[in-house]
LUMMIVEX-420738 format. One record per residue (C-alpha): residue number from 1; residue in one letter; x, z, y. Coordinates in steps of 0.2 Angstrom, whole numbers. Each point is the difference from the previous one (the first is absolute). Layout:
N
R  nr rest     x     z     y
R NUM    a     X     Z     Y
...
# end
This chain:
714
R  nr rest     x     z     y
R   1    x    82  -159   340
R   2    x   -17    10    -1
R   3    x    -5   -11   -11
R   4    x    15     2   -12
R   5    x    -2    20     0
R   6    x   -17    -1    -1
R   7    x     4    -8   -17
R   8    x    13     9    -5
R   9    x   -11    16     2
R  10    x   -14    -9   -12
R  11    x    14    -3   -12
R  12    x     7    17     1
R  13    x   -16     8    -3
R  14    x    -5   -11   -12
R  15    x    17     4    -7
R  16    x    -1    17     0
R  17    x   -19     2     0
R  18    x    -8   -10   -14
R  19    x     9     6   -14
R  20    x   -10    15     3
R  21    x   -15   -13    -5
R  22    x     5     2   -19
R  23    x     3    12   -10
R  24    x    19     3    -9
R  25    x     3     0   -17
R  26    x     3    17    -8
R  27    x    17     2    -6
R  28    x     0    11   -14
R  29    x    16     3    -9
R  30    x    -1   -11   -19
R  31    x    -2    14   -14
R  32    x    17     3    -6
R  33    x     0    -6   -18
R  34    x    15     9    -5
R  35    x     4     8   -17
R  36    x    13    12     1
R  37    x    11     6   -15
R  38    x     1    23     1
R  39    x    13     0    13
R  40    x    -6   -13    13
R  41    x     7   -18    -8
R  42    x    -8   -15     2
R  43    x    -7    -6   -17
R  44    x   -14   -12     4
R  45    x   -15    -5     7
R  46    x   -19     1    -2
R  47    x    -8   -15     3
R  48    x   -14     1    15
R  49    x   -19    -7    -4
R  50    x     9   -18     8
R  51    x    14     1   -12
R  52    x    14     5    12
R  53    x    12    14     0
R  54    x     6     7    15
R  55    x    10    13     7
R  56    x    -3     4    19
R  57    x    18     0     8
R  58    x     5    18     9
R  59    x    12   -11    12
R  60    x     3   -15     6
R  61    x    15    -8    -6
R  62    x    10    -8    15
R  63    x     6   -14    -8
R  64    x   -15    -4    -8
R  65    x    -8     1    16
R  66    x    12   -12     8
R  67    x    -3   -11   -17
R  68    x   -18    -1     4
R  69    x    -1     0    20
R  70    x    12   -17    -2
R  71    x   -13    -8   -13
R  72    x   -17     5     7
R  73    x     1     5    17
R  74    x    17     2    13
R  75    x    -9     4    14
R  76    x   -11    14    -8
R  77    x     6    18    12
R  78    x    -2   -12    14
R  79    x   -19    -8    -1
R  80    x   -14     7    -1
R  81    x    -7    -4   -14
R  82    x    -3   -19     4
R  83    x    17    -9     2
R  84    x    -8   -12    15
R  85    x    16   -11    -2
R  86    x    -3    -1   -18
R  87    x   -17    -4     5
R  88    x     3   -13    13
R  89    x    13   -10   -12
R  90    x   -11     0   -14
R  91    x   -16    -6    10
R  92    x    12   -13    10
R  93    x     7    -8   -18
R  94    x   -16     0    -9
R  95    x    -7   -10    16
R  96    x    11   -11     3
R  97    x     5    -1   -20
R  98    x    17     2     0
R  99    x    -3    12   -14
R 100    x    -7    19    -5
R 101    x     8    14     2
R 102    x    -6    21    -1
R 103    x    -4     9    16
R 104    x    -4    16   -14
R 105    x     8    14     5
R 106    x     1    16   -12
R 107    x   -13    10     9
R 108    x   -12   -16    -2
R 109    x     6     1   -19
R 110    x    -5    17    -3
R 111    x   -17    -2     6
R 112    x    -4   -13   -13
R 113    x     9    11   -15
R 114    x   -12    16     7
R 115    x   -15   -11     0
R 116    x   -12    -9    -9
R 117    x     3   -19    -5
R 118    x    -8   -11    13
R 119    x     0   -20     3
R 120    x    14    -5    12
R 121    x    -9    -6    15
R 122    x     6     0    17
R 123    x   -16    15     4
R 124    x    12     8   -16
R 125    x    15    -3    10
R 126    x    -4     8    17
R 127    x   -11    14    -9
R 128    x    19     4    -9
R 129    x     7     1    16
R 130    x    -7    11     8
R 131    x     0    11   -13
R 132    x    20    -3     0
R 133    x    -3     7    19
R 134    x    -9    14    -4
R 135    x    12     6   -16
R 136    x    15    -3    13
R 137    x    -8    13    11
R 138    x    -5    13   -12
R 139    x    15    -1   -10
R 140    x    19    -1     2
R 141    x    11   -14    -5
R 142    x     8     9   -14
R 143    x   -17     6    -6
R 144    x    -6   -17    -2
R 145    x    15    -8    -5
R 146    x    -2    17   -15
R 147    x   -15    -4    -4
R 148    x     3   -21    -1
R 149    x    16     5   -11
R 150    x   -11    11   -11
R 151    x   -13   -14    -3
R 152    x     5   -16    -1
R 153    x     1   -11   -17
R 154    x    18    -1    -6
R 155    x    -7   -11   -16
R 156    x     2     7   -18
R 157    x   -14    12     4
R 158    x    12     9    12
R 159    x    -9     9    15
R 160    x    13     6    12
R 161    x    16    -2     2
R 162    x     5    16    -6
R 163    x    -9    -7   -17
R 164    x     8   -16     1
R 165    x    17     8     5
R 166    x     0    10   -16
R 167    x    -7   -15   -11
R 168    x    11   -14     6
R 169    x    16    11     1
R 170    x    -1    15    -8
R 171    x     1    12    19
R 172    x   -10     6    12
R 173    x    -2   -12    15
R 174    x    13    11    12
R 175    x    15    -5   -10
R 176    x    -4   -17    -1
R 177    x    14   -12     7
R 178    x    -2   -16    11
R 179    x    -3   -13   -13
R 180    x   -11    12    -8
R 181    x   -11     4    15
R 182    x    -1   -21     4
R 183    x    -5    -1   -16
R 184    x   -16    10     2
R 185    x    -3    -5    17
R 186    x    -2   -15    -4
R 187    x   -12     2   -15
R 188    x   -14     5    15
R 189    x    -1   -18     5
R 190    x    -9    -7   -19
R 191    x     3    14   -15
R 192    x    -6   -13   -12
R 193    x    10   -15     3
R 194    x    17    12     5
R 195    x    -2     9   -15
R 196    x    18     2    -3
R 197    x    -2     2   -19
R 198    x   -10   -15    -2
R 199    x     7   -11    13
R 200    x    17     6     4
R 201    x     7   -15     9
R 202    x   -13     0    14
R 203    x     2    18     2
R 204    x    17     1     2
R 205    x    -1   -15    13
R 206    x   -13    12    10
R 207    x    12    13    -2
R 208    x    15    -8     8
R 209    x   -12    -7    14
R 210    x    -2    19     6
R 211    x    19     5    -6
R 212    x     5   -14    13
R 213    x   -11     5    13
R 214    x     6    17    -3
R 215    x    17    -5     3
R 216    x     6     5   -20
R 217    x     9    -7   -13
R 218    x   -11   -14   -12
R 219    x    13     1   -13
R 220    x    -8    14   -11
R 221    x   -11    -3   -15
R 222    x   -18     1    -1
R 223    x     1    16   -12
R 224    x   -15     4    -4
R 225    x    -5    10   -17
R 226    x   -20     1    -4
R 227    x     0    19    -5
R 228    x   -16     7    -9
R 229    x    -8    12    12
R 230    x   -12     4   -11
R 231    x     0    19    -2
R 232    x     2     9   -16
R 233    x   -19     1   -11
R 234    x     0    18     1
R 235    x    -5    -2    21
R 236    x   -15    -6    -7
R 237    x    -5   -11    12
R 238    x     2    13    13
R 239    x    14     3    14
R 240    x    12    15     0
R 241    x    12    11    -5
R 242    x     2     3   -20
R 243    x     8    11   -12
R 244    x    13   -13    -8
R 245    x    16     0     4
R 246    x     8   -17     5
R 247    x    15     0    -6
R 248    x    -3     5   -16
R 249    x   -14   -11    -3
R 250    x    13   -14     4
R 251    x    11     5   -10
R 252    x   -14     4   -15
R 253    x    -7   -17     3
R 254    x    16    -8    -1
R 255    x     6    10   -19
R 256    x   -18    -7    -6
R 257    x     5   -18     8
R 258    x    17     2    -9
R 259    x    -7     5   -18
R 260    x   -13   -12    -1
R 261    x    10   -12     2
R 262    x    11     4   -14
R 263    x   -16     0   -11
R 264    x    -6   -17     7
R 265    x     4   -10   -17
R 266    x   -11    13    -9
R 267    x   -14    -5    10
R 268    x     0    14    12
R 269    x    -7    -4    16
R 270    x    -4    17     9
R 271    x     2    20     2
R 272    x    -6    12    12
R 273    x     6    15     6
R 274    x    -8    18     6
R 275    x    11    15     5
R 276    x    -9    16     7
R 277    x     8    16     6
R 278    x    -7    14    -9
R 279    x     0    15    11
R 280    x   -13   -11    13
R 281    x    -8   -14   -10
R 282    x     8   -13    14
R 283    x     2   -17   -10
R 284    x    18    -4     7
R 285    x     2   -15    -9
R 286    x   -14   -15    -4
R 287    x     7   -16    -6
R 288    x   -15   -11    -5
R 289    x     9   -14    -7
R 290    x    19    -2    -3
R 291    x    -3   -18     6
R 292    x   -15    -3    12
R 293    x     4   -18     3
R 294    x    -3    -6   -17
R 295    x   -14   -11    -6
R 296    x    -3     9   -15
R 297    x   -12    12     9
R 298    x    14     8    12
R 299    x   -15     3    13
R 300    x    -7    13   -13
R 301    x     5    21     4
R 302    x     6     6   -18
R 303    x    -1    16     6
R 304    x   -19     1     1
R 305    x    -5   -14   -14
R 306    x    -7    10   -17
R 307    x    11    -6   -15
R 308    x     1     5   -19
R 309    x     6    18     2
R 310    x    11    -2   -18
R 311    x     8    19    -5
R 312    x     1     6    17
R 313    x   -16    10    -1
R 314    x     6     9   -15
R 315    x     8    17     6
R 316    x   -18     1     6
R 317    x    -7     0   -17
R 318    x    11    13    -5
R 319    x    -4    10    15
R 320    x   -19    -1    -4
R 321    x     8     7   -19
R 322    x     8    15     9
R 323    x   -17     6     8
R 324    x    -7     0   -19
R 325    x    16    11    -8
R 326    x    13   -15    -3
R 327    x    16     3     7
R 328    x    17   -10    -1
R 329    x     4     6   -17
R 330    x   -17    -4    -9
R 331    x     1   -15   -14
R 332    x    -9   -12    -3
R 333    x     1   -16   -11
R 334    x     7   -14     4
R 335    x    -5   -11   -13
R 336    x   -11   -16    -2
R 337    x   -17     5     4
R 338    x   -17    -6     2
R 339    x   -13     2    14
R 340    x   -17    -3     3
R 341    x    -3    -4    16
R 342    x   -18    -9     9
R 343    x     9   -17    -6
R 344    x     2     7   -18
R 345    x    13     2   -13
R 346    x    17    -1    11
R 347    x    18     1    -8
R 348    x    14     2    15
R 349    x    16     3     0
R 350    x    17     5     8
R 351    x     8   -13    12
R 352    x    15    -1   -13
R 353    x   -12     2   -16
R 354    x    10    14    -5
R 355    x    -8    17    -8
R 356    x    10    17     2
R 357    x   -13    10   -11
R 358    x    -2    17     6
R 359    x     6     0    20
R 360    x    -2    14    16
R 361    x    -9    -4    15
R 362    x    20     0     7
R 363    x     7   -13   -11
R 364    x   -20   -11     0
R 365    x     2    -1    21
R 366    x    18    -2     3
R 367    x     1   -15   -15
R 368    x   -17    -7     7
R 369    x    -8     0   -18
R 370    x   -20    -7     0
R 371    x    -8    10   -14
R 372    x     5    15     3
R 373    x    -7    -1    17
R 374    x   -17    -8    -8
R 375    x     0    16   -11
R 376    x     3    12    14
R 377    x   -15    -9    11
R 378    x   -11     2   -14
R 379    x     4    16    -7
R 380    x     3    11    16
R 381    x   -14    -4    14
R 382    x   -10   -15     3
R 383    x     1   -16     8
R 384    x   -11     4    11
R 385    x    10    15     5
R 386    x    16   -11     3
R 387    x    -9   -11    11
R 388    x    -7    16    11
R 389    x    20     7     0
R 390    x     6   -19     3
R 391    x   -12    -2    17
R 392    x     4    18     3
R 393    x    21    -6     3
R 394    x    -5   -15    10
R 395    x    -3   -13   -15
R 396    x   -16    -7     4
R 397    x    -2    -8   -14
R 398    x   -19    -8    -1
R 399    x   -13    -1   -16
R 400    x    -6    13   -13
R 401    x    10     6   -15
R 402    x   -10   -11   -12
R 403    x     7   -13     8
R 404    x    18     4    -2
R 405    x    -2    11   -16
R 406    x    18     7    -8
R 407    x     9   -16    10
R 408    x     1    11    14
R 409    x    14    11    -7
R 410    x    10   -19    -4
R 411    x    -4    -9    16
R 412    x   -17    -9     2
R 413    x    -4     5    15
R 414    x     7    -8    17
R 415    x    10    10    14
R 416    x     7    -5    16
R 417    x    18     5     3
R 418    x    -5    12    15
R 419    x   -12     8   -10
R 420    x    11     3   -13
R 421    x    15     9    11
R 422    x   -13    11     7
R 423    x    -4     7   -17
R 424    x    20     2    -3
R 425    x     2     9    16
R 426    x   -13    11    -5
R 427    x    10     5   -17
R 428    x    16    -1    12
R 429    x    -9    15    11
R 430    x    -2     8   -17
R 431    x   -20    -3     2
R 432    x    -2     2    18
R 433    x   -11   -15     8
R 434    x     4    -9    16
R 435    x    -8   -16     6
R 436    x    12   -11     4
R 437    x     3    -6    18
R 438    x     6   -17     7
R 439    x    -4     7    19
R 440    x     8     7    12
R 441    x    -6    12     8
R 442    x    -5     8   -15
R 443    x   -20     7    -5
R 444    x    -1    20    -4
R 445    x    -3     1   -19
R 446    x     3    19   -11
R 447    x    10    -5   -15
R 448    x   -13     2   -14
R 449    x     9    11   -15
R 450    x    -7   -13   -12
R 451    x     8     3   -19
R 452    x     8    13    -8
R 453    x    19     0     8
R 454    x     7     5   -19
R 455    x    -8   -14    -7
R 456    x     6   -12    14
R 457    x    18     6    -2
R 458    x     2    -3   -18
R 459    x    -6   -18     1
R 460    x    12    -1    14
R 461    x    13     9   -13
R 462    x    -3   -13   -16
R 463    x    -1   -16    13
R 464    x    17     5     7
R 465    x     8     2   -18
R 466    x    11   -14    -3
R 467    x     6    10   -18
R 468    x   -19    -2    -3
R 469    x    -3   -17     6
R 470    x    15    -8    -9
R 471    x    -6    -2   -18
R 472    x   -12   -12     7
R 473    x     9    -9    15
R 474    x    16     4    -3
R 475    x    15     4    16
R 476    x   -14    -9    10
R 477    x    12    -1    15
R 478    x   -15    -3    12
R 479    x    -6    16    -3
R 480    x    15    11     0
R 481    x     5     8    16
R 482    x    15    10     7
R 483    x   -14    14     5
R 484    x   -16     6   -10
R 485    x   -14   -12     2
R 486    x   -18    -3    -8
R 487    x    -3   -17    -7
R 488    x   -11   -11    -9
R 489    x    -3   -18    -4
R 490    x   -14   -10    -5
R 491    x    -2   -16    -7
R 492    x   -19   -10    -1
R 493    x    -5   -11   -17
R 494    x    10   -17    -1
R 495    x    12     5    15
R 496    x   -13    -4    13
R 497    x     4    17    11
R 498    x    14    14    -3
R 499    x     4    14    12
R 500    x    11    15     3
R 501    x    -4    15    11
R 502    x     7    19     0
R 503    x     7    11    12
R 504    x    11    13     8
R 505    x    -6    16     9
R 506    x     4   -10    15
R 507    x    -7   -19    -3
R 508    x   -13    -7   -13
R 509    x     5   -20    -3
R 510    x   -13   -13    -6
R 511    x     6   -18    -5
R 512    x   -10   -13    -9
R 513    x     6   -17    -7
R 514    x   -10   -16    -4
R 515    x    -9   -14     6
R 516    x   -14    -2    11
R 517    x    -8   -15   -10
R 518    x     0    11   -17
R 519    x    13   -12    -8
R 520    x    10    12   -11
R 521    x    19     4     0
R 522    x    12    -5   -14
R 523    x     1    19   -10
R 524    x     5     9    15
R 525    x    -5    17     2
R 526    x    -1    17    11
R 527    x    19     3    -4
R 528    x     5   -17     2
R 529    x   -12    -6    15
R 530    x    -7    14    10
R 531    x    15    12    -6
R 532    x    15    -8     9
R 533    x    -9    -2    17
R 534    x    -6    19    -3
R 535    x    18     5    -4
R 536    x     6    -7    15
R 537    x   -12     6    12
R 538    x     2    18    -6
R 539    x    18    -3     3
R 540    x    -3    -4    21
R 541    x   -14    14     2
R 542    x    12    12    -7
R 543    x    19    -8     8
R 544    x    -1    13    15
R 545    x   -14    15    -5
R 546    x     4     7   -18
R 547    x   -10     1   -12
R 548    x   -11    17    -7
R 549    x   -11     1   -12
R 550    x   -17     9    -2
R 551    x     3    18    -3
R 552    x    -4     6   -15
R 553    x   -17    13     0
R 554    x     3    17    -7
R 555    x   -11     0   -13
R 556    x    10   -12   -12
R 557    x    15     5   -10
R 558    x     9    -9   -15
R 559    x    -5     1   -18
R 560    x     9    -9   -14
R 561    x   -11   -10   -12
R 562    x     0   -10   -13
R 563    x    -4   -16     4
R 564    x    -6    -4   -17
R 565    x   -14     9     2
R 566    x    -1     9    16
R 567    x     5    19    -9
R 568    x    13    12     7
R 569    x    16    -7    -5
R 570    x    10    11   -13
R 571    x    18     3    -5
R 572    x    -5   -13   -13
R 573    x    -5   -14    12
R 574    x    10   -14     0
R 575    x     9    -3    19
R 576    x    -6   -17    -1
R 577    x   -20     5    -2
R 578    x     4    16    15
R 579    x    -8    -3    15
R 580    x    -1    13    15
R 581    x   -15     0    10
R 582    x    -9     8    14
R 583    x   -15    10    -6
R 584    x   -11    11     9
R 585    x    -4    19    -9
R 586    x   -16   -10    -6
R 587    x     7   -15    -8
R 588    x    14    15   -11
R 589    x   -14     9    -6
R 590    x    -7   -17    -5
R 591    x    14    -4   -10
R 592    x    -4    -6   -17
R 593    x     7     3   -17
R 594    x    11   -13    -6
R 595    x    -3    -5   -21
R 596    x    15    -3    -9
R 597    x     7    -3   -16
R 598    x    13     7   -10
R 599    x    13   -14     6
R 600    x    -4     6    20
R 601    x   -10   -18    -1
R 602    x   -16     2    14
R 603    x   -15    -5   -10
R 604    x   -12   -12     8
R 605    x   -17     0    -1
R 606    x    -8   -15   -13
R 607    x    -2   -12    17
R 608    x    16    -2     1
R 609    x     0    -8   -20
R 610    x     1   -19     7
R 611    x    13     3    12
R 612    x    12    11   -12
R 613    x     0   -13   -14
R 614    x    10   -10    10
R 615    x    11    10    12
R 616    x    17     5     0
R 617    x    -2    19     4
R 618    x    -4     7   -20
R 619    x    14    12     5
R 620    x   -10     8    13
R 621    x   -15     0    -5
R 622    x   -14     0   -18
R 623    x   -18    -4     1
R 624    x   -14    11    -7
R 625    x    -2    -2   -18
R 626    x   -19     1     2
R 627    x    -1   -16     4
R 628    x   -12    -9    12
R 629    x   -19    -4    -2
R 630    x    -4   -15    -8
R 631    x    -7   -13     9
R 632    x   -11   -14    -5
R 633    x     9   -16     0
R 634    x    -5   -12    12
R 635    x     9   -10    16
R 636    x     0     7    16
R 637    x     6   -16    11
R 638    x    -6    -9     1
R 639    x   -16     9    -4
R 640    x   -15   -10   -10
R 641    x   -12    -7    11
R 642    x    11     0    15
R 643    x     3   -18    12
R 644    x    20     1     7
R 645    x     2    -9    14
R 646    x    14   -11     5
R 647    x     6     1    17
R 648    x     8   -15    11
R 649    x    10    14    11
R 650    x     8     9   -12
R 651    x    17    -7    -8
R 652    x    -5   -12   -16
R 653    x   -20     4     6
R 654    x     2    17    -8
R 655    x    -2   -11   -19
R 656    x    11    14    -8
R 657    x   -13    16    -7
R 658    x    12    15   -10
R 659    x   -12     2   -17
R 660    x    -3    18    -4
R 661    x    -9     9   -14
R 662    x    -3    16    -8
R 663    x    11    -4   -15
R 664    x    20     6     2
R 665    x     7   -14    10
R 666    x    16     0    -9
R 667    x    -9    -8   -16
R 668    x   -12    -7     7
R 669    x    -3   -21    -3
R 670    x    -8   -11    11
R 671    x    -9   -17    -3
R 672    x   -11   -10    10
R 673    x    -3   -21    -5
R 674    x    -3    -5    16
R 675    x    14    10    11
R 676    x    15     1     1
R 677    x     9    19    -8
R 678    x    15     5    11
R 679    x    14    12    -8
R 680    x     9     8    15
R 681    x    10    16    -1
R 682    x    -9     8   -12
R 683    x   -16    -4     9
R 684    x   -15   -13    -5
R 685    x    -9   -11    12
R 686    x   -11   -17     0
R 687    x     2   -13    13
R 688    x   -17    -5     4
R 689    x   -11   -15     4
R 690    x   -18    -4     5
R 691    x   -10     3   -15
R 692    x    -7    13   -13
R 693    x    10     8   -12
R 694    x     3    11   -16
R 695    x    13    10    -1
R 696    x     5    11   -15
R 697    x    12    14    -4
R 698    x     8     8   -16
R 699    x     9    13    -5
R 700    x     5     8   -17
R 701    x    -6     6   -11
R 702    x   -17   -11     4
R 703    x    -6     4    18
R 704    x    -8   -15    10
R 705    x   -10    -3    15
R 706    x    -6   -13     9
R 707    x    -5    -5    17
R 708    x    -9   -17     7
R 709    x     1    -2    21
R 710    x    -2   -13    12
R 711    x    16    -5    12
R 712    x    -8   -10    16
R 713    x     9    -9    13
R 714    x    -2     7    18
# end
């Protein structure tokens, strides 16, 4: 009997004592990777530098407790760490080889997931043990079993069953039922090869071997779902709490989802989707990519990507014309015009190859027209200035003016979608700068009072008149609103990107439309690609807070003009050529005197010769008898001694060159014995191929010139 206590003493110190020989794991709780939407929902995770997601749990879940104690360990409030009958029945089966089976207990678990990777020797076995001891006696059961719950590998790169809870069934691991919880539990025993997405068979059998031992029902389906956990790209990597609201990024992300799809025959693949309040700068909405799953670059954040800015960096053009003594009601012509640019001799023109002559800033931005906006950027300010006042709104748009020359004004230069809403907001605030915010809680920044509010305001005015708008787009549906709301579309060369983006006082909206792989759409525009979606989302922001508008500043009152040429209107302008505007005191004093003839017919300056030979508008308007300068004959495009180039990636390698000259083009006669001549409405153009050619062009009463250039392939 001495003997026997004698030994049991040994084995209770040892018991008690030699766990004190090694040191315990640290149990530090895993870094919650949560992403959280403004009001506290779940809307992803952040991966870890493993890969995982995790979210610690902030109670233990008494069914899955149950779920796991039944799998893993039954005996585990009752030992101490080591379950010694465990032990004794795995040591007596694997001596006497009836088999193997675990003697792993929970406590045992953890101290391999809190520490290093090691060989599995028996030294690693007894060393795990005591370390067991010593977390038993340093720690209570429910802390452990936490901190076990909180580590372990659910597969799918779910750490946690919280994570896995949310991943697998979409709720947090408290409100999991029975099945549920077996399901989990019994993921501990081999993530991989119980992946229930992967190999649903042998994790449902798994499942019921726990449901039975539980005492539940084995009837129920496996039910698993594999939800992305992936929080939203404007966490940037990073765990939190952001501006965006949930709910309406659903339900944004769901209208780009649903228009896209309605476009899908037109080769339209994507869209993306920015909303910002504009009293904080918080970004509330975000949508990267209507459909993230797709192969055709869904991975990709069309939010942040630069693409082709098309039209929608015209109101700033004019803006830069305001600081120089433009204002809505100047004129300019909108007529075809040549520019000489880094590149040369360059010949654009409007997107619907139409020319309304003489033509207010009002009328040039709400129909989108190209030249007069090339005229305003070269006529008021610089391009240099424009990239200063564009970087100064957000637009950080990289390179040197000799490198974007006049394209600027048109669209040459590539934006990203969040860049671009941040400049609208600006004009929204009527010129008052806020960086915009996608983090709760938010940095201390002093609005900047950037550009002049008048200015800002009557952009916002002539973007938000659909009267105005209509003589180029029409009703445009997508643009019109129950309430007041700025708006403006833009569409990139050969349909590659378009866009629409404008505001309320309450919300600026920015959508882009396209395709990650460059591939362009089938003729679909701002109005019919990023229009609807905008439409629509305007419509939810605004279903429950009304909308306002910016408020008009003092300074500005109504003038009526004459929009032929920008005068004061009189008794004797026509209702149809009226347009009220808002003026400054400056901009009436600048006012200037209209030319007329004895009919009431404005007369034009000798510029507009080309473009009144042909129009429709003789009842409005006569040209200046004086006539222009003469030029000398000779061919502007393609000039002599240039090299075109045909390119693969334009539509038909780009083998169709519009021929210009000095000579009136309504007489003029081309000839060329090695290229094709195209007639097409009104218009002349060759069809080239590799080669050098000589091209010649007549006109009455015997004007010629002649050009020899070099087309190579690319």
């Amino acid at each position: 009997m001495r003997a026997a206590g004698v030994l049991f003493s040994i084995a209770a110190a040892a018991y008690y004592l030699l766990p004190f020989c090694v040191e315990a794991p640290e149990l530090p709780p895993p870094a919650d990777a949560r992403v959280t939407d403004r009001h506290g929902a779940l809307l992803g995770f952040v991966p870890g530098p493993d890969g995982y997601r995790c979210q610690p749990l902030e109670q233990l879940p008494p069914t899955l407790v149950r779920a796991v104690l039944a799998a893993e360990d039954k005996r585990f409030y009752q030992h101490g760490g080591v379950d010694v009958p465990a032990l004794a029945r795995a040591l007596r089966q694997n001596l006497s080889g009836e088999g193997k089976s675990g003697a792993s207990t929970i406590s045992m678990q953890l101290v391999k997931l809190y520490s290093p990777p090691a060989r599995r020797t028996i030294s690693t076995k007894l060393r795990e043990m005591l370390q067991a001891r010593r977390l038993e006696m340093s720690h209570t059961k429910d802390e452990l079993l936490r901190a076990y719950l909180n580590r372990a590998d659910f597969s799918n790169l779910c750490r946690g069953a919280e994570t896995a809870a949310w991943f697998y069934f979409g709720k947090k691991a408290a409100e999991l039922n029975e099945a549920e919880a077996a399901l989990l539990a019994g993921l501990l025993k081999a993530p991989t090869q119980l992946n229930p997405l992967r190999y649903p068979e042998a994790a449902l059998r798994r499942r019921n071997r726990i449901l039975a031992a539980m005492g539940g029902d084995t009837s129920a389906p496996l039910g698993v779902a594999g939800r992305s956990i992936n929080a939203p790209s404007a966490a940037g990597g990073r765990a939190g709490q952001l501006t965006l609201d949930g709910a309406f990024q659903s339900r944004c992300a769901a209208i780009a989802r649903e228009e896209i799809e309605r476009l899908r025959e037109r080769n339209v693949s994507q869209a993306a989707v920015v909303v910002v309040d504009n009293r904080s700068g918080e970004v509330l909405v975000s949508v990267p990519a209507a459909f993230p799953e797709s192969s055709r670059g869904g991975a990709l954040n069309g939010t942040v990507t630069p693409r082709s800015a098309g039209s929608t960096l015209k109101p700033f053009v004019y803006l830069m014309a305001f600081r120089h003594g433009a204002w809505p009601g100047t004129v300019l012509a909108d007529i075809p015009t040549l520019y000489r640019s880094a590149d040369g001799v360059q010949a654009p023109g409007n997107y619907n190859d139409q020319y309304r002559g003489p033509i207010t800033i009002r009328q040039a931005l709400a129909c989108s027209q190209n030249i007069p906006a090339l005229e305003a950027l070269e006529r008021f300010g610089s391009v240099e200035e424009q990239l200063g006042l564009l970087r100064s709104v957000g637009v950080r748009v990289p390179g040197s003016a000799e490198e974007y020359g006049l394209g600027l004004a048109i669209g040459n230069a590539h934006i990203t979608l969040t860049e671009l809403v941040q400049a609208y907001s600006t004009l929204a605030r009527c010129g008052t700068f806020l960086p915009l915010q996608s983090r709760l809680p938010l940095q201390s920044t002093e609005p900047r009072e950037l550009l002049p509010a008048a200015d800002c305001y009557r952009l916002a005015d002539i973007l938000s008149d659909a009267s105005a708008r209509a003589a180029a787009f029409g009703p445009a549906p997508s643009l019109t609103f129950p309430f007041r709301a700025a708006a403006k579309t833009g569409t990139s060369s050969n349909f590659r990107d378009n866009w629409c983006v404008g505001f309320t006082a309450e919300y600026t909206v920015g959508v882009w439309v396209g395709n990650f792989d460059n591939s362009p759409m089938q003729e679909v525009s701002g109005v019919s690609g990023a229009g609807p979606i905008f439409h629509r989302v305007m419509l939810l922001l605004h279903e429950d807070r009304p909308a306002s508008f910016p408020d008009c500043p003092p300074q500005l009152c109504r003038v009526d003009i004459d929009t032929r040429n920008g005068c004061r209107a009189s008794a004797a302008t026509p209702d149809f050529c009226r347009q009220s505007e808002l003026a400054t005191p400056e901009d009436i004093a600048r006012l200037p005197r209209g030319t007329y003839d004895a009919e009431g017919r404005a007369v034009l300056s000798p510029r507009y010769a080309e473009w009144y030979a042909t129009c429709s508008y003789k009842h409005l308007y006569v040209t200046d008898s004086s006539g222009p300068v003469e030029r000398r004959p000779s061919i502007l495009i393609p000039a002599h001694g240039s090299t075109l180039t045909l390119d693969p990636t334009l539509p038909g390698s780009g083998d169709l060159v519009e021929l210009r000259s000095t000579l009136p083009a309504a007489a003029a006669s081309w000839h060329c014995d090695t290229l094709r001549i195209i007639h097409r409405h009104g218009k002349y153009y060759a069809r080239l191929i590799p080669g050098v050619h000589t091209l010649r062009v007549t006109s009455p009463p015997n004007l010629r010139a002649q050009s020899t250039f070099r087309v190579v392939a690319d």
